[in-house]
C-alpha positions as CSV (number, residue, x, y, z in Angstrom):
1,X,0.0,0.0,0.0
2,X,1.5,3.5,-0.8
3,X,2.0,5.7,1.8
4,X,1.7,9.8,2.1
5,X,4.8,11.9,3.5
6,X,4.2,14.9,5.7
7,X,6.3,18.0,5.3
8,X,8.3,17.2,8.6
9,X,11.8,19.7,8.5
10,X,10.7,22.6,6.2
11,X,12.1,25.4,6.7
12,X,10.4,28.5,8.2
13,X,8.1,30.6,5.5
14,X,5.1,32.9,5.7
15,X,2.0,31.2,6.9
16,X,0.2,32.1,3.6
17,X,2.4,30.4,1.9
18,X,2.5,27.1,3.9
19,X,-1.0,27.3,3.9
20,X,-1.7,27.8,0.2
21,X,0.6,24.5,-0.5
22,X,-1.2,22.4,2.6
23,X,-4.6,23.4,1.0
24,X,-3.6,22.4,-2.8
25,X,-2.4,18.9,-1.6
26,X,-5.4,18.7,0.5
27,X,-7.5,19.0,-2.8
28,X,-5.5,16.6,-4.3
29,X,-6.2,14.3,-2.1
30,X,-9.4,14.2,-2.0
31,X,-9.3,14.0,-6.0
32,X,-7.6,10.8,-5.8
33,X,-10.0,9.5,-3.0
34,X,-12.4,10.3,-5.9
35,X,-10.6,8.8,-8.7
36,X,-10.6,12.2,-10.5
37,X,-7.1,11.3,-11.8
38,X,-6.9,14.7,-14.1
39,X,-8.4,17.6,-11.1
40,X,-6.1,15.8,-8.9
41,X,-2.7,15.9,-10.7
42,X,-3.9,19.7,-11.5
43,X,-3.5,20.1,-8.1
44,X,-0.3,18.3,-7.1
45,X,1.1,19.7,-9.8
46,X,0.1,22.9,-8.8
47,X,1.6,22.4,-5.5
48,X,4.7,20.9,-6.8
49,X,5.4,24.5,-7.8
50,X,4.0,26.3,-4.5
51,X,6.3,23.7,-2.4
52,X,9.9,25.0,-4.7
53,X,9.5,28.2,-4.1
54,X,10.4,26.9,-0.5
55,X,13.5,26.1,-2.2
56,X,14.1,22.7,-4.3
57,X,15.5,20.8,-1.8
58,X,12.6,21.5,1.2
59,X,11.4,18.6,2.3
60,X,8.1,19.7,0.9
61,X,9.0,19.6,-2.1
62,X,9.4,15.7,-1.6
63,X,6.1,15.3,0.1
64,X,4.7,16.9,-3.4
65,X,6.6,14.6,-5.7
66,X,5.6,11.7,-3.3
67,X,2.0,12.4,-3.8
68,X,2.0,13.1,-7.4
69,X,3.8,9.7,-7.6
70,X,1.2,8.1,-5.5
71,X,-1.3,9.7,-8.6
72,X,0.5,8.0,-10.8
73,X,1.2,4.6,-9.5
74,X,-2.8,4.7,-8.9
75,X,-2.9,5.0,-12.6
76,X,-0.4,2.5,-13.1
77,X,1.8,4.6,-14.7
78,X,4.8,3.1,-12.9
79,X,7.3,4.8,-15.1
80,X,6.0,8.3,-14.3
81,X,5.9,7.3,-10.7
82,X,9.4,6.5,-10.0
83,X,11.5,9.3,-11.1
84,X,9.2,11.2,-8.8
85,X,10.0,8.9,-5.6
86,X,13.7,8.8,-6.7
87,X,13.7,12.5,-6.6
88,X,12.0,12.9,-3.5
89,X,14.5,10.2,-1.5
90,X,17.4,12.5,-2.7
91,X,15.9,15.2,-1.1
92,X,15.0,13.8,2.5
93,X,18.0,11.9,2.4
94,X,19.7,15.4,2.0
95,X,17.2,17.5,4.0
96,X,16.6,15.5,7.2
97,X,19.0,12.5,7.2
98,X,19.9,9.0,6.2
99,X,17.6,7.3,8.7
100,X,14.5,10.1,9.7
101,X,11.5,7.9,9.7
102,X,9.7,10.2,6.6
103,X,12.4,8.3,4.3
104,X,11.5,4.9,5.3
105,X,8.0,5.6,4.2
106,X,9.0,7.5,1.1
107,X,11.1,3.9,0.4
108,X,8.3,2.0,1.3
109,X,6.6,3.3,-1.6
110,X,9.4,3.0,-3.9
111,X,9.6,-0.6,-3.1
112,X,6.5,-1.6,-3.7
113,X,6.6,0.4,-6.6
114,X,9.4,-2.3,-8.1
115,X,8.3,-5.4,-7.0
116,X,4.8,-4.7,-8.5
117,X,6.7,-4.6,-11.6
118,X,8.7,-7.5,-10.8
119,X,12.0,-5.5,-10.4
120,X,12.6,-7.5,-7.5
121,X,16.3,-7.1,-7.8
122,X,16.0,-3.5,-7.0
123,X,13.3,-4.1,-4.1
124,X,15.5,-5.8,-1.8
125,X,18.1,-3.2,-1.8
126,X,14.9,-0.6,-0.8
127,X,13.2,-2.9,1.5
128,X,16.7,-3.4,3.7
129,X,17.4,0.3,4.1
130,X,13.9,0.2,5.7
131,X,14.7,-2.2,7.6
132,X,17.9,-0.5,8.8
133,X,16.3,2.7,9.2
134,X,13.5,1.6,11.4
135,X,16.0,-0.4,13.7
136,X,18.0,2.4,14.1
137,X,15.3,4.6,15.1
138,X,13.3,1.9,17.0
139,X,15.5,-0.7,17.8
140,X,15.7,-4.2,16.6
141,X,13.0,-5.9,18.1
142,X,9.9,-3.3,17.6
143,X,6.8,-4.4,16.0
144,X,7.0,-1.6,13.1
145,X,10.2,-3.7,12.1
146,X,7.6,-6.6,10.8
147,X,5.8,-5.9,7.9
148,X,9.3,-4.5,6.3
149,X,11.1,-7.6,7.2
150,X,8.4,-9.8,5.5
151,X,8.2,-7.5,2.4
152,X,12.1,-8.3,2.6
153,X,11.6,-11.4,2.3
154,X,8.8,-11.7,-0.5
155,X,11.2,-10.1,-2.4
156,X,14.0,-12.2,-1.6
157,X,12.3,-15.3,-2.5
158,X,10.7,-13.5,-5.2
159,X,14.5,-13.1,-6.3
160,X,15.3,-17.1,-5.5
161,X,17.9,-15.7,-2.8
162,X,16.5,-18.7,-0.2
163,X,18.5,-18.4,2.7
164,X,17.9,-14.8,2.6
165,X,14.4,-15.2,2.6
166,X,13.8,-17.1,5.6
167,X,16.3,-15.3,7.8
168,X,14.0,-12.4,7.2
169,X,11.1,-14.2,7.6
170,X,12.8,-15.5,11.1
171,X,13.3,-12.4,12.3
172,X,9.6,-11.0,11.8
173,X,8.4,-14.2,13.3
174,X,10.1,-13.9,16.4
175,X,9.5,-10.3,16.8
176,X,5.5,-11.2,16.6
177,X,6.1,-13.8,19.0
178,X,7.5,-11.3,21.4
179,X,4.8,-9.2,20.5
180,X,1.9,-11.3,20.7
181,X,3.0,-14.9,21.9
182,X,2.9,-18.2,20.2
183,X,-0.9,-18.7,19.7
184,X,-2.3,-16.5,17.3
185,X,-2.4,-16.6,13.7
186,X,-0.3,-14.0,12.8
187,X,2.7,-15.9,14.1
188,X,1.5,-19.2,12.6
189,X,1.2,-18.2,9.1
190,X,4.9,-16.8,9.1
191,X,5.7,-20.0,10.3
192,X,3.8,-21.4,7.2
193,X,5.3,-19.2,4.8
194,X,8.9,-19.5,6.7
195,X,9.0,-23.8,6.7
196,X,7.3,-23.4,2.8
197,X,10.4,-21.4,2.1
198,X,13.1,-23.9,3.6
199,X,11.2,-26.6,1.8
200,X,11.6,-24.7,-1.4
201,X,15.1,-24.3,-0.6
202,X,15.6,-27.9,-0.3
203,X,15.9,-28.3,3.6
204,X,13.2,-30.1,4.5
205,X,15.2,-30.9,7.7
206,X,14.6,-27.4,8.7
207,X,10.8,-27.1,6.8
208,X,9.1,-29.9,9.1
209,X,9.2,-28.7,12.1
210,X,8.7,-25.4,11.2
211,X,5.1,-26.4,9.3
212,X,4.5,-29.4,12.2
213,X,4.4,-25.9,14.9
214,X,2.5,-23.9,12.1
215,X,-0.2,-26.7,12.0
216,X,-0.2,-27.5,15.7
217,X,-0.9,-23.6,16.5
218,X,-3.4,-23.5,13.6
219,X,-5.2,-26.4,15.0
220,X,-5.2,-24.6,18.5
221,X,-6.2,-20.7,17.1
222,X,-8.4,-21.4,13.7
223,X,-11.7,-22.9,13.2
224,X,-11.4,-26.0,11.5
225,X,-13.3,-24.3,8.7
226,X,-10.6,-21.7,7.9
227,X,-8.5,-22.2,4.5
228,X,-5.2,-22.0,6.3
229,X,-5.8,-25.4,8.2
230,X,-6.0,-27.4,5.1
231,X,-3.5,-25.2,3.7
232,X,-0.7,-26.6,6.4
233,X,-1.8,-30.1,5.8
234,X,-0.8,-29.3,2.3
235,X,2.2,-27.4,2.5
236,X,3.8,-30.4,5.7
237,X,2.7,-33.1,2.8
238,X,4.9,-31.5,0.6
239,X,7.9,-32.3,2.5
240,X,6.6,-36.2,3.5
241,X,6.3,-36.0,-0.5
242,X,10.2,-34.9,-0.7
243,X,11.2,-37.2,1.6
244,X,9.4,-40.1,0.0
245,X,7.4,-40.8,2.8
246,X,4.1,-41.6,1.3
247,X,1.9,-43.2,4.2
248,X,2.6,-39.1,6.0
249,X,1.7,-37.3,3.0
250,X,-1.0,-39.3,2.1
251,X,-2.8,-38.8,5.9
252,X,-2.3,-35.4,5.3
253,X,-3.3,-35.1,1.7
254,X,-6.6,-36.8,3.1
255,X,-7.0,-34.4,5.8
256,X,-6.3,-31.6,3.4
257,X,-9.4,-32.4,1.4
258,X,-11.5,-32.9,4.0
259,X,-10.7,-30.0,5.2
260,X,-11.5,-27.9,2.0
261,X,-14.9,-29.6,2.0
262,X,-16.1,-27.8,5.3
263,X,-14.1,-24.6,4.5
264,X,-16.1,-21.4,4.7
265,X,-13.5,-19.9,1.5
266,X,-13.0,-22.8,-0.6
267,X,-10.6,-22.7,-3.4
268,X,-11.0,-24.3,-6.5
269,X,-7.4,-24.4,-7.3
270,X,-6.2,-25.4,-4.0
271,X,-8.4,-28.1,-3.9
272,X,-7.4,-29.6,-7.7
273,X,-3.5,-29.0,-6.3
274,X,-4.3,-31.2,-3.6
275,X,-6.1,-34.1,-5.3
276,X,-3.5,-34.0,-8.1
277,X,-0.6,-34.4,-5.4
278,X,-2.8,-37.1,-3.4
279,X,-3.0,-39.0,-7.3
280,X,0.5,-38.7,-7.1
281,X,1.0,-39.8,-4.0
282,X,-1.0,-43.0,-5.1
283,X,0.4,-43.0,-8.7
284,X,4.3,-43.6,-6.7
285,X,2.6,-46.5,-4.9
286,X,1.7,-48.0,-7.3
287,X,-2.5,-47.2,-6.8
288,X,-3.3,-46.5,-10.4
289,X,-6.8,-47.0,-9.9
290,X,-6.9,-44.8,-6.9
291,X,-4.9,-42.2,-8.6
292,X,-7.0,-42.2,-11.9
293,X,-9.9,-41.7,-10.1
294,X,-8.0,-38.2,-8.4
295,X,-6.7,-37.5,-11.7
296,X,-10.0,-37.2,-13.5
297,X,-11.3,-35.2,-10.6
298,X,-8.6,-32.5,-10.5
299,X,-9.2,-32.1,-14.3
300,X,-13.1,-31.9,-13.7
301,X,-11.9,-29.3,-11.0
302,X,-9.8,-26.8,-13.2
303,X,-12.2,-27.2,-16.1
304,X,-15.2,-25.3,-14.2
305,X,-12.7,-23.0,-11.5
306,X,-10.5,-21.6,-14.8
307,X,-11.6,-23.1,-18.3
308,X,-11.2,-25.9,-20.8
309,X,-8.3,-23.9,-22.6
310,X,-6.5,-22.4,-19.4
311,X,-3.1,-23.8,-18.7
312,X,-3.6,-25.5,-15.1
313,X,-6.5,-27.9,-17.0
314,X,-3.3,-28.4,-19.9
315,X,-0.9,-29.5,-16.5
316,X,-4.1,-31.5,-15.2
317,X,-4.9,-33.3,-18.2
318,X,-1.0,-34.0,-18.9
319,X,-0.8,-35.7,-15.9
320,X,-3.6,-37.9,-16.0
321,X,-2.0,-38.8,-19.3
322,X,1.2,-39.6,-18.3
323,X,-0.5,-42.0,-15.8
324,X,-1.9,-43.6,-19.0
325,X,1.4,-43.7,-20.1
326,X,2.5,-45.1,-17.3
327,X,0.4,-48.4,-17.7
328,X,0.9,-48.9,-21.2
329,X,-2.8,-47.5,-22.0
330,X,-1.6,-45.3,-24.8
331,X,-5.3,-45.0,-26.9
332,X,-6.4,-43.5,-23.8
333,X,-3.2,-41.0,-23.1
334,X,-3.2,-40.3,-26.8
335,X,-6.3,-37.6,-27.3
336,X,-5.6,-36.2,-23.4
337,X,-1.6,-35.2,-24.2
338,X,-2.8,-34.1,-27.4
339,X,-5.3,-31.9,-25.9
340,X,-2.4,-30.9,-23.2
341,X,-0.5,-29.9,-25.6
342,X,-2.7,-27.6,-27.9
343,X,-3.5,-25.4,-24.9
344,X,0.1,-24.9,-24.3
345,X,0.6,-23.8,-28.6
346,X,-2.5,-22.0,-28.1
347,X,-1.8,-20.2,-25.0
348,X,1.9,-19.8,-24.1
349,X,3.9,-20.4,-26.8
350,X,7.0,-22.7,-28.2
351,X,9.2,-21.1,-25.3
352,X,6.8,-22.2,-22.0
353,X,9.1,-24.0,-19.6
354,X,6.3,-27.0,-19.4
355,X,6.0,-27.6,-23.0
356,X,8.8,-29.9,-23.1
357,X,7.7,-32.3,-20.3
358,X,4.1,-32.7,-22.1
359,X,6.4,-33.3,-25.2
360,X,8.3,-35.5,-23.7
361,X,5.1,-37.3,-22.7
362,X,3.9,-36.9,-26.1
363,X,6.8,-38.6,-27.9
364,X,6.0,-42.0,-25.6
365,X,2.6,-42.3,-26.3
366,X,3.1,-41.9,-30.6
367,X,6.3,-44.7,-30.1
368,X,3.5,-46.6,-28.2
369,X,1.2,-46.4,-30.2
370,X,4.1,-47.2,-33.3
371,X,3.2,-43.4,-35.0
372,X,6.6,-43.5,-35.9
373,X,6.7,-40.6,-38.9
374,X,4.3,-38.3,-35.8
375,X,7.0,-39.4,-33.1
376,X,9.6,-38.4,-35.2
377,X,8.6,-35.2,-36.0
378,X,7.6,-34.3,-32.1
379,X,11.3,-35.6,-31.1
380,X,12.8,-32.8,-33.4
381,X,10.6,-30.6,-31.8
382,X,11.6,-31.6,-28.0
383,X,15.2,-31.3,-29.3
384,X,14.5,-27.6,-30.0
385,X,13.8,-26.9,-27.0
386,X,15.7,-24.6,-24.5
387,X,18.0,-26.7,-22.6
388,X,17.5,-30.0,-24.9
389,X,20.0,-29.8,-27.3
């Protein structure tokens, strides 16, 4: 969420003068309260120039750029936006200091400003000077050092720097601990998100207990009804699933979906991710019929939550393929890969990262099926992928 700046630091001036700037930002803001985008860059505009007569470096100035570049990021019009911010942390660096609290919000902005457009590399820099500036001012275990150190660490994982991630993460968990204790369910979904994010990283050691905590507080806190229960059954099955320890992630797979069925927020797609895992689950011991049966579900599942064409049902129907596949029953793989795959041309394009695995697929069925001139001309194709040759 964007943030306004006050004027904190400006140098004295005639009260007229002040009170003609105050008054044109005031109308600006209520013009963006109103979505009148045009009146209220008229008026930030307008005091833009009323706030450099103050001179161009008064921190006034930056409160003006700040909330013309709060206009424009409302417009989505990211790349008018951040020149504006840029300017405006020059000038409270400069003006009031490397760590005054008005920088840290103008910074906030800035950084949400890049990893909205996925310039997440350039967000992590942002969101640690936060970070650094609000410890300074109020030390390192205050609650106002949370929500930075989580954005921290979206943007770390964002930018697949792991370790990074969850050390943030850590930190924000422990301070809401401090804060608030163990049970509550603000500290239990940073545990969620903190043991998905070692699992993710490939340390499941460290991921297990982590999500076995996050489900145990869960289970004490949350109705059973609430998403987030089935949710940690989920994300703990994932590392059972890892760690090849099928009879765990089943139990929890099963508890997953039971879950979703008394939910008060069910989700479509969370519930087709689980059956598909569950299928998979079955499909690695050897339960083919159990896993069909999931299989054909998750597909029915996608199908009505996003479409016959979207890519989710392409993955879904792939996979119930490749189970086909699996067992030899290539007439019945042949038209689901087939359909799999014309989604994928249709939608994404030769360069999506999945089309080579539904290829791949592909390329067993037709040799199964002895379409040898076909297989041979979806081998070439597999070849040409990125990564293949």
């Amino acid at each position: 969420m964007a943030l306004a700046l006050a004027a904190t630091g400006a140098a004295p001036t005639s009260f007229a003068q002040t009170e003609v700037w105050r008054q044109l930002r005031e109308v600006g803001d209520q013009h963006l309260a109103e979505r009148k985008y045009s009146e209220a860059e008229d008026s930030y505009v307008a005091a833009l120039k009323a706030a450099e007569r103050f001179g161009l470096q008064d921190p006034r100035v930056a409160a003006s750029l700040n909330s013309l570049g709060l206009l424009y990021y409302a417009q989505r019009q990211f790349h008018l936006a951040e020149p504006l911010y840029w300017r405006a942390a020059k000038i409270l660096e400069g003006s009031l200091g490397p760590f005054h609290p008005e920088l840290a919000t103008l910074l906030e902005n800035l950084a949400e400003l890049q990893r909205i457009r996925g310039k997440t590399t350039d967000a992590v820099p942002l969101y640690k000077r936060i970070v650094e500036i609000r410890e300074k001012a109020l030390g390192a275990g205050n609650e106002a050092l949370r929500e930075p150190l989580i954005q921290l660490s979206k943007a770390y994982f964002s930018a697949a720097q792991l370790e990074e991630a969850a050390a943030a993460l850590a930190r924000a968990a422990e301070i809401t601990k401090a804060h608030l204790g163990t049970d509550n369910a603000e500290y239990a979904d940073l545990l969620s998100d903190l043991g998905v994010i070692h699992n993710a990283g490939g340390r499941p050691e460290r991921a297990a207990p982590v999500l076995e905590q996050a489900l145990a507080v869960r289970s004490r806190v949350l109705d059973p009804a609430d998403a987030r229960m089935a949710q940690s059954c989920s994300n703990l099955s994932a590392v059972y699933r890892g760690r090849f320890q099928m009879a765990e992630a089943e139990r929890l797979l099963e508890q997953a979906l039971e879950l979703r069925k008394g939910s008060d927020n069910s989700d479509p797609a969370a519930r087709a991710t689980d059956l598909n895992n569950l299928a998979e689950v079955y499909r690695v011991q050897h339960q083919f019929a159990d896993a069909e049966e999931l299989y054909r579900e998750a597909v029915a599942v996608w199908e009505q939550a996003v479409g016959l064409d979207h890519p989710e049902t392409a993955t879904a129907l792939h996979n119930l393929a490749a189970l086909y596949r699996d067992q030899q029953r290539y007439a019945d793989a042949a038209p689901l890969i087939e359909r799999s795959l014309a989604i994928l041309d249709s939608i994404a394009g030769p360069e999506n990262t999945g089309l080579a695995v539904v290829l791949a697929t592909y390329l067993d069925v037709l040799r199964g099926q002895g379409r040898t001139q076909e297989a041979a001309l979806v081998e070439a194709r597999l070849r040409a992928q990125p990564g293949r040759q």
